[in-house]
C-alpha positions as CSV (number, residue, x, y, z in Angstrom):
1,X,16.9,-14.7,10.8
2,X,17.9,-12.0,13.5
3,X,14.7,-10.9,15.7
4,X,13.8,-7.9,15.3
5,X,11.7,-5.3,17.8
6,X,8.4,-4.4,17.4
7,X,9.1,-0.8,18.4
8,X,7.8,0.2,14.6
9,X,5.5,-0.8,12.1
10,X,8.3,-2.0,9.4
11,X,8.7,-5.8,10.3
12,X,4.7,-6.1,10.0
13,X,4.7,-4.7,6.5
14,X,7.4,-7.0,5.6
15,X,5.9,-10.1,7.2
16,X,2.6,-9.3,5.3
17,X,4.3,-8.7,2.4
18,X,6.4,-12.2,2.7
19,X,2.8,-13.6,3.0
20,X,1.0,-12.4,0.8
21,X,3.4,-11.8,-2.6
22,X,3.7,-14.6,-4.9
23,X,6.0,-14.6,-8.1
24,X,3.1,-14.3,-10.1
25,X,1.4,-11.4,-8.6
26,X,-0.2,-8.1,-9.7
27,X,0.4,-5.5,-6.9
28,X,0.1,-1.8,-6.4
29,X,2.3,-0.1,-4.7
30,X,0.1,3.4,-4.1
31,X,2.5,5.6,-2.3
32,X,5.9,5.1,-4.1
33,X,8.2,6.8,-1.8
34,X,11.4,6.2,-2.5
35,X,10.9,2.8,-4.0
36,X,11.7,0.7,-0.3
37,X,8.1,-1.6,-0.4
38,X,8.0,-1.9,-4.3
39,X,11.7,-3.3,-4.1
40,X,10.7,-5.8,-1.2
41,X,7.5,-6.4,-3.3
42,X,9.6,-7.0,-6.6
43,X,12.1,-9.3,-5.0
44,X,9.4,-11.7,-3.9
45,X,8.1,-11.9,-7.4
46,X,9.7,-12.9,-11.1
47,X,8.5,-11.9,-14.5
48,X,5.1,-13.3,-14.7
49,X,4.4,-10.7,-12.1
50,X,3.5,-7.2,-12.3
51,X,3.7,-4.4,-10.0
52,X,2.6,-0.8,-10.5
53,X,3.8,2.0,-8.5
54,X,2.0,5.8,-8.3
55,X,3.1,8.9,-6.7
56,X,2.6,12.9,-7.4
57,X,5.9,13.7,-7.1
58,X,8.5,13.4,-9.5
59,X,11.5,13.0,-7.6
60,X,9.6,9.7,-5.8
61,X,9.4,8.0,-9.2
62,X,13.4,9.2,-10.0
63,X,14.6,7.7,-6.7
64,X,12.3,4.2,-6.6
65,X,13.0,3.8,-10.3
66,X,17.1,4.0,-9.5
67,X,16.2,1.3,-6.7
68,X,14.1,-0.5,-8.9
69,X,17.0,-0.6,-11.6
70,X,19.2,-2.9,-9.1
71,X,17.0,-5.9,-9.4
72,X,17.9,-9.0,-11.2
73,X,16.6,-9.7,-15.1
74,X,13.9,-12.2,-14.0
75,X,12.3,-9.2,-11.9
76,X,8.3,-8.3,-12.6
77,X,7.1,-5.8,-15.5
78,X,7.3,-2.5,-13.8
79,X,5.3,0.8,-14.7
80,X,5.8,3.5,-12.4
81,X,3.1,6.1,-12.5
82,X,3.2,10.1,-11.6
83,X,-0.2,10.5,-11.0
84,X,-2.4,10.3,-7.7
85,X,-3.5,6.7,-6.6
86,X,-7.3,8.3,-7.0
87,X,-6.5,7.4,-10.5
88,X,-5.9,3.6,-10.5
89,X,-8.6,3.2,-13.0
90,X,-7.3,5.2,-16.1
91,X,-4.2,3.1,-15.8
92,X,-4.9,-0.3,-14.7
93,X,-7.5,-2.5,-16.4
94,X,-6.8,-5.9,-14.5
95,X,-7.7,-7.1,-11.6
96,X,-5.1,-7.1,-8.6
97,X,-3.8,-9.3,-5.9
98,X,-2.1,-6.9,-3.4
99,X,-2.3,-2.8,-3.3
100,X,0.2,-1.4,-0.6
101,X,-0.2,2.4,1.2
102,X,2.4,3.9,3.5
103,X,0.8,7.2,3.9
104,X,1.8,10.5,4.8
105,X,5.1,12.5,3.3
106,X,7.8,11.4,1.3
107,X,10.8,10.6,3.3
108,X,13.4,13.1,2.9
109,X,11.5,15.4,1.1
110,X,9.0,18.0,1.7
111,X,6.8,17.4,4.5
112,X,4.0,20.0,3.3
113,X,3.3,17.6,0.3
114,X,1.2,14.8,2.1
115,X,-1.6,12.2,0.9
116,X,-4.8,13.7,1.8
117,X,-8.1,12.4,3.1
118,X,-9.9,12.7,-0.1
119,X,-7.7,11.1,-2.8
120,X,-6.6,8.4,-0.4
121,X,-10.4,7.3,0.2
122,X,-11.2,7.7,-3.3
123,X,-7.9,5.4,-4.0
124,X,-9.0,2.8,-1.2
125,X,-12.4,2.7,-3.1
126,X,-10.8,2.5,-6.5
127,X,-8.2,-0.1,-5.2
128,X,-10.9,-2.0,-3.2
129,X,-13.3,-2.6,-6.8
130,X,-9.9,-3.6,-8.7
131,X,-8.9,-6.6,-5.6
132,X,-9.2,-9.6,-6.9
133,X,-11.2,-12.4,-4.3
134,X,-9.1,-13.3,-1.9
135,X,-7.1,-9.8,-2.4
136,X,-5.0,-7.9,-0.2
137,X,-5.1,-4.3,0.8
138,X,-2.4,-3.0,3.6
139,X,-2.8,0.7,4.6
140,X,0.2,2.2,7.1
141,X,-1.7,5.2,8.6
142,X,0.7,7.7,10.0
143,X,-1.5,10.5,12.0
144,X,1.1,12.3,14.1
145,X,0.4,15.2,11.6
146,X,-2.9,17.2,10.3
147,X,-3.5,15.7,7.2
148,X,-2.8,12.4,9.0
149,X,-5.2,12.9,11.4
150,X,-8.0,13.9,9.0
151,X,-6.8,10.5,6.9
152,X,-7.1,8.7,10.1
153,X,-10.7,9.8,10.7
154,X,-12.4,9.0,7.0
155,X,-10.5,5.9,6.5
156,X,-11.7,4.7,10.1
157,X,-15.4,5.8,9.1
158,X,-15.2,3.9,5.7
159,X,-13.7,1.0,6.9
160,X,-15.9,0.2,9.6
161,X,-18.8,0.5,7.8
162,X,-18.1,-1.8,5.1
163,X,-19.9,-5.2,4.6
164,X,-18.3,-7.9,6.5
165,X,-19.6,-10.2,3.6
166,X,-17.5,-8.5,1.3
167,X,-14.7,-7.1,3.3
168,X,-12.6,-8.6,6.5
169,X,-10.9,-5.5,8.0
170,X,-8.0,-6.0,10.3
171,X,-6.5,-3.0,12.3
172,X,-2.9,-3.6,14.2
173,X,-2.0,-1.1,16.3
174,X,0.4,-0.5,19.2
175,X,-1.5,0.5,22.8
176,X,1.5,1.7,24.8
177,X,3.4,4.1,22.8
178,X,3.2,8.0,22.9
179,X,3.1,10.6,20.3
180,X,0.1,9.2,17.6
181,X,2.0,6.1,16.5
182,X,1.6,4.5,13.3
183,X,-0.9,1.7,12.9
184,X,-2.3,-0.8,10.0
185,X,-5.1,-1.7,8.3
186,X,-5.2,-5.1,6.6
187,X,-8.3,-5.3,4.4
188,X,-9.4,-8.7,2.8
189,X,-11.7,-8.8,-0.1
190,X,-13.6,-12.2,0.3
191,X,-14.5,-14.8,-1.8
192,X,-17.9,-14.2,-3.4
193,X,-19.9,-17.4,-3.1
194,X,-22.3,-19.0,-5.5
195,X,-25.7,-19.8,-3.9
């Protein structure tokens, strides 16, 4: 495998995502995009998997579903959802392994439609209750904008105040590069023990 520079966030996600995705797995993928991490995602898993993938905009679910439609026939059940990821709960019912955010715009496309402080923390919440023990959550902030900025400051907030019992919250950042780059959250739902 060629090395690659850690001069963005990219090989990270992937790494986790080689880590953490088994063929079996149940994953969200809460900012669709254009379909790049749910077809990663969907390559690492076969059809007793599931992955769900949500975005607002209909053009994101046109261009990861075209993606999504070059995988092999033993590829997961796939249900691609436009709605915002504040509303995991009126479409899944099951308990999930991994939930994947890439935040701000949609690449290409218009940069005034961002994720926003609200939804997203009401979607981390939401996402956080659906983790299964042992769960995965990975959250790319991307703050070199307004609404990324005001993301960056209620996610922090929420993050750090939740119980280290129940949650294990990783943040990777670089130190040495200019203009607000990207970082990562890695959140860990632990095992609940019986007394």
């Amino acid at each position: 495998m060629r090395y690659q520079y850690l001069t963005s966030i990219h090989p990270l996600i992937d790494q986790y995502i080689d880590q953490f995705i088994q063929p079996h797995s149940i994953v969200i993928d809460a900012t669709l995009g254009n379909g790049h991490d749910s077809y990663k995602i969907a390559q690492k898993m076969d059809h007793t998997g599931k992955l769900y993938g949500f975005d607002i905009q209909k053009m994101a679910i046109e261009n990861s579903q075209q993606l999504l439609n070059t995988l092999p026939e033993n590829a997961p059940k796939i249900t691609l959802i436009e709605d915002s990821h504040s509303n995991f709960k009126t479409h899944i019912k099951e308990p999930v392994d991994f939930i994947i955010y890439n935040l701000g715009y949609l690449p290409k496309g218009d940069k005034e439609i961002t994720t926003l402080a609200k939804s997203t923390l009401e979607s981390v919440q939401a996402g956080l209750e659906l983790l299964t023990d042992n769960g995965k959550m990975l959250i790319a902030v991307y703050h070199g904008h307004i609404a990324g900025q005001a993301e960056k400051i209620a996610l922090e907030e929420y993050l750090q105040n939740l119980d280290q019992k129940a949650f294990h919250v990783f943040k990777q950042q670089f130190i040495n590069q200019k203009n607000s780059p990207p970082f990562i959250y890695l959140i860990e739902k632990a095992k609940i023990r019986v007394e």
